[in-house]
Backbone as numpy.savetxt, mean C-alpha at the origin, in Angstrom:
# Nx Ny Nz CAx CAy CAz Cx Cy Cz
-21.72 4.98 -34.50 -20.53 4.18 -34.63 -20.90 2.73 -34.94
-22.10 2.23 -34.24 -22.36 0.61 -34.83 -23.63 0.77 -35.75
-23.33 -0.39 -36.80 -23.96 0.03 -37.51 -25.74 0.13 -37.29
-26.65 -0.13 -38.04 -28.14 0.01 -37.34 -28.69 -1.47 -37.77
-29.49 -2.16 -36.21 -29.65 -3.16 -36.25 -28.66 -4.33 -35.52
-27.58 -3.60 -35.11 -26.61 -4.37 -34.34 -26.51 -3.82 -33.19
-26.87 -4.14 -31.70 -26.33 -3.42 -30.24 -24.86 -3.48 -30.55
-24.62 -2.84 -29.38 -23.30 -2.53 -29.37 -22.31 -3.84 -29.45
-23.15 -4.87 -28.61 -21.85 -5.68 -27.92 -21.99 -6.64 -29.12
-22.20 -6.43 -30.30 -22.36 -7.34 -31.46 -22.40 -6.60 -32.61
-20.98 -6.06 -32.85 -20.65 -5.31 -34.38 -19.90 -5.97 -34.96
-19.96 -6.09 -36.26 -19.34 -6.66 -37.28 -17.73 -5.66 -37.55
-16.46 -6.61 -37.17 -15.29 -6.32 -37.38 -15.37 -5.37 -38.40
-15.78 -5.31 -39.99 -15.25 -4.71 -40.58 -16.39 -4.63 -41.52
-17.08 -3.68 -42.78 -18.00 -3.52 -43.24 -18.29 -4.10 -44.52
-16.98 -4.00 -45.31 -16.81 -4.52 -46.54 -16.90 -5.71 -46.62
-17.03 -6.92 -47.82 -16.83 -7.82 -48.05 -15.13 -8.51 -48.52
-14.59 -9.36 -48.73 -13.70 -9.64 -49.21 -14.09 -11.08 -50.36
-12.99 -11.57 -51.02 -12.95 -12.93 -51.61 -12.99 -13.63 -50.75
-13.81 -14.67 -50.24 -13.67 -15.32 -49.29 -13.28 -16.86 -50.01
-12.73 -17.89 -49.64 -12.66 -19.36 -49.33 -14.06 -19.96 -49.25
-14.13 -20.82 -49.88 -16.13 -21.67 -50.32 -16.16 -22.02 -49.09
-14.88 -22.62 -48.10 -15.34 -23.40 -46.54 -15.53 -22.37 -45.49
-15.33 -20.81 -45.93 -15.78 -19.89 -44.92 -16.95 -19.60 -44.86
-17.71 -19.42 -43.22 -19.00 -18.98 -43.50 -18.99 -17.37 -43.95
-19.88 -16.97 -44.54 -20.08 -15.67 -44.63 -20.90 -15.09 -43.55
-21.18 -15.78 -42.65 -21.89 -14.74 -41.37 -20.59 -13.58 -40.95
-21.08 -12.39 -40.84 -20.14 -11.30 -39.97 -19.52 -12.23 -38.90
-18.35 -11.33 -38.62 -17.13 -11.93 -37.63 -17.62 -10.60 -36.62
-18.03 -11.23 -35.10 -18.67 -10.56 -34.00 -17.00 -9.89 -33.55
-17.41 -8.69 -32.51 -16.52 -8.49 -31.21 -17.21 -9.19 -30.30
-16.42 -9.36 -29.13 -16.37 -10.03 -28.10 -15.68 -9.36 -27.16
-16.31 -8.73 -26.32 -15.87 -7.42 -25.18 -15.39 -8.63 -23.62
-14.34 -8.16 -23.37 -14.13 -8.74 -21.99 -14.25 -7.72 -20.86
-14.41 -8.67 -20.29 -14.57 -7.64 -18.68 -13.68 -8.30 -17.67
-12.47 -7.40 -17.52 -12.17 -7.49 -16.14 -12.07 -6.73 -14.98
-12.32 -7.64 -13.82 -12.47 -6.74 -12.82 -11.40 -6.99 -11.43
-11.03 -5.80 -11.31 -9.32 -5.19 -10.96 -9.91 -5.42 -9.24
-9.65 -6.00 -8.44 -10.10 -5.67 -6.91 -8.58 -4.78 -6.55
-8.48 -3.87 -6.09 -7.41 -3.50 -5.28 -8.04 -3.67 -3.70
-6.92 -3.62 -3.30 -6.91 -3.69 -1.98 -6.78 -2.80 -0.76
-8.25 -2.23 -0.58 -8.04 -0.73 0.48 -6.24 -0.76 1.16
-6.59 0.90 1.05 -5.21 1.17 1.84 -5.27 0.86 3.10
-3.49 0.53 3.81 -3.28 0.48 5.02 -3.43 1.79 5.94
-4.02 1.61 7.03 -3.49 2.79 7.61 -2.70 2.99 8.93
-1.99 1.89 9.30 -0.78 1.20 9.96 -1.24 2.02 11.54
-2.54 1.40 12.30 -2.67 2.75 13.24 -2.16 1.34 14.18
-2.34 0.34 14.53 -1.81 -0.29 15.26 -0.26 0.30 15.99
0.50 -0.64 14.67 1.41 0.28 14.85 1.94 1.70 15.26
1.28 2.53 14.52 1.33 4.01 15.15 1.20 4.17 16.55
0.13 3.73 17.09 -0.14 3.40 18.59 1.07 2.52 19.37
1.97 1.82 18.80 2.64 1.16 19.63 3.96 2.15 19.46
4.40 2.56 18.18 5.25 3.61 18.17 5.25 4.93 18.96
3.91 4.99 19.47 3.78 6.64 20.53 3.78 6.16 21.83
3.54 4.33 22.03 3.62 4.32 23.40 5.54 3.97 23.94
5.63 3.13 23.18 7.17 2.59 23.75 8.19 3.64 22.82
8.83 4.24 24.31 9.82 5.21 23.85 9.59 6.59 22.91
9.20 6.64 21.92 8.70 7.55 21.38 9.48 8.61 20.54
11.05 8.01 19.89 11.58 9.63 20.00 11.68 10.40 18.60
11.52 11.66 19.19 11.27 12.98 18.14 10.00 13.02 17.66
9.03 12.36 18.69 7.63 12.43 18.72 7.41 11.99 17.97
8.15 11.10 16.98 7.61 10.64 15.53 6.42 9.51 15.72
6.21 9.00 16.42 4.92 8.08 17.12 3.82 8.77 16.92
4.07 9.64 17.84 3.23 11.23 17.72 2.62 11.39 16.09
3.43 11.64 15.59 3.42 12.33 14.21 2.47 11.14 13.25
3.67 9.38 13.47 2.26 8.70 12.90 1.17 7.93 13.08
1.03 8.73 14.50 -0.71 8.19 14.48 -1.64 9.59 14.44
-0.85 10.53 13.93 -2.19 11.52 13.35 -1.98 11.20 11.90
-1.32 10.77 11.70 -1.22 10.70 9.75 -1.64 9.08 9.43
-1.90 8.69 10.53 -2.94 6.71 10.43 -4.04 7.50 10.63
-4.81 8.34 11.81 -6.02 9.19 11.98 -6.14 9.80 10.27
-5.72 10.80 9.74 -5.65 11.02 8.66 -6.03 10.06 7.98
-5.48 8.69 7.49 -5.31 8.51 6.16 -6.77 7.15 6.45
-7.43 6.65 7.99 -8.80 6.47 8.20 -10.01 7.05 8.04
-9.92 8.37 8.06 -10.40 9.27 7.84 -10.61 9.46 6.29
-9.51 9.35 5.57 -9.74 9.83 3.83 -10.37 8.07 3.38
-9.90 7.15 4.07 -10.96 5.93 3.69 -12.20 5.69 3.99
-12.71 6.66 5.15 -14.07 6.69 5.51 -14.81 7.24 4.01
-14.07 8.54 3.94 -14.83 8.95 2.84 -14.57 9.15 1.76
-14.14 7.65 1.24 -13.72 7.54 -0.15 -12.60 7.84 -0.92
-11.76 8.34 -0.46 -10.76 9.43 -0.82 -9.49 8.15 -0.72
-9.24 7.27 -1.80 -8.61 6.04 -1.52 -7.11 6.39 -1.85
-7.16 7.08 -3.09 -5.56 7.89 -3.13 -4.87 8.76 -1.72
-5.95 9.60 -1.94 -5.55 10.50 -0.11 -5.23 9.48 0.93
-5.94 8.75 1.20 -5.49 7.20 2.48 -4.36 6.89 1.56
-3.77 6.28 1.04 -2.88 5.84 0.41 -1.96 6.57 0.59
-1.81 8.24 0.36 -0.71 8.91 0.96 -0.62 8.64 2.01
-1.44 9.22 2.95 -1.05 9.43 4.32 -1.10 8.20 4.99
-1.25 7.05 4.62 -1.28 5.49 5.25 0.55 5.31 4.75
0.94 5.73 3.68 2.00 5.93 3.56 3.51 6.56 4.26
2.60 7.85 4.40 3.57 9.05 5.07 3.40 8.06 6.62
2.62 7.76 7.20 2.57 6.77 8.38 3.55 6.21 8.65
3.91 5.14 7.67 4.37 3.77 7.37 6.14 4.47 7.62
6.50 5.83 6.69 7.36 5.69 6.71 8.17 6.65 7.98
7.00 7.05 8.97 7.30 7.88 10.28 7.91 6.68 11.29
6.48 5.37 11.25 7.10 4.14 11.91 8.14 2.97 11.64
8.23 3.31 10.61 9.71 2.78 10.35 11.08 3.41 11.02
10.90 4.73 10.68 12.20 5.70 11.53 12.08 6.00 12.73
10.97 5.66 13.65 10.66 5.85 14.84 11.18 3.70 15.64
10.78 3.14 14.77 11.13 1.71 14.72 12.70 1.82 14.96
13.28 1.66 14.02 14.71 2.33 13.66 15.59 2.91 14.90
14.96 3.94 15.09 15.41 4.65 15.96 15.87 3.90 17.91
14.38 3.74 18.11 14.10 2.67 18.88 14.76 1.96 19.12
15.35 0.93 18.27 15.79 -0.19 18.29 17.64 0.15 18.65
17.79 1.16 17.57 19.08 1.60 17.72 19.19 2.11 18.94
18.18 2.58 19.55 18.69 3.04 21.43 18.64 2.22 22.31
17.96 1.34 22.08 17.86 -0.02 23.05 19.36 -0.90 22.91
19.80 -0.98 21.28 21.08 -1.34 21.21 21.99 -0.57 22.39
22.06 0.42 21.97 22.83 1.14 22.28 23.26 1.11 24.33
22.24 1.25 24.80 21.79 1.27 25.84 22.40 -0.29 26.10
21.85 -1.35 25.79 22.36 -2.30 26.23 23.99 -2.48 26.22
24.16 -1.67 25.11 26.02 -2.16 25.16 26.62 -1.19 25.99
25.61 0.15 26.73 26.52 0.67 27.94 26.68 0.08 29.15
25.43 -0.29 29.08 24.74 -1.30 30.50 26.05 -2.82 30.42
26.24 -3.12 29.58 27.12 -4.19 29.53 28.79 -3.90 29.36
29.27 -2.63 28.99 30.26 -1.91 29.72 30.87 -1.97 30.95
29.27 -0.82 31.25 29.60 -0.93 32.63 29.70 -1.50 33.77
29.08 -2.71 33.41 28.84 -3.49 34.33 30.54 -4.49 33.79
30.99 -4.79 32.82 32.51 -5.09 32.86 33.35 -4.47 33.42
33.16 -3.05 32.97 33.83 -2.03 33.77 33.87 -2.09 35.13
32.92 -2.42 35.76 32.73 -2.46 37.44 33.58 -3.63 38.19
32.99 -4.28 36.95 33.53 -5.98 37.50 35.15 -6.10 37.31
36.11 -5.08 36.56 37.32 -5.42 36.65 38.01 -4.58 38.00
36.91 -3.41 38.12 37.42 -2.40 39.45 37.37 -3.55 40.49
36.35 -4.13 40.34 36.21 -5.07 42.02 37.11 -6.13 42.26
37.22 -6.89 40.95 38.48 -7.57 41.38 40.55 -7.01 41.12
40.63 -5.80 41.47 41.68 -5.63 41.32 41.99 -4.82 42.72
């Protein structure tokens, strides 16, 4: 493919000659190869989290669920497997979100009985 006498990283654009302009040089017109280099950024594997999602409250075991799929997706980053971590650092992410979610919505919840009842009590006592 290049011609002989030229490495690679120094081939002449095109082979033929043309009419050229008297102020052009006639030396060959080089390529010029760039290099870039892409860093991505290892996957998450949200085990913190996972761990705090299996300790406080916990429900439908989904805590449970993502800290074997943070175990999992540490595991596929140990050994290279950066797409595989990427799923399951994923599938993680989106167990502790609905376990988050959830959580939060029962603590709501809970507080506005607790604050009910305790109105509730407080109108029995003074009547």
């Amino acid at each position: 493919m290049n011609p002989e006498g030229y490495p690679c990283e120094v081939a002449p654009l095109q082979g033929g000659r043309y009419d050229e302009l008297p102020a052009q040089s006639s030396a060959p017109t080089m390529v010029q190869f760039t290099t870039v280099n892409i860093t991505t950024e290892p996957p998450q594997d949200h085990i913190i989290w996972s761990l705090c999602s299996l300790v406080y409250l916990n429900p439908f075991c989904l805590g449970l669920a993502a800290l074997i799929y943070s175990i999992k997706a540490r595991d596929r980053k140990v050994v290279g497997d950066l797409e595989g971590a990427r799923h399951y650092g994923s599938t993680a992410r989106c167990l502790n979100i609905i376990s988050t979610v959830l959580t939060s919505i029962g603590i709501l919840v809970l507080i506005r009985i607790f604050v009910g009842l305790t109105n509730f009590l407080m109108s029995l006592k003074f009547t």
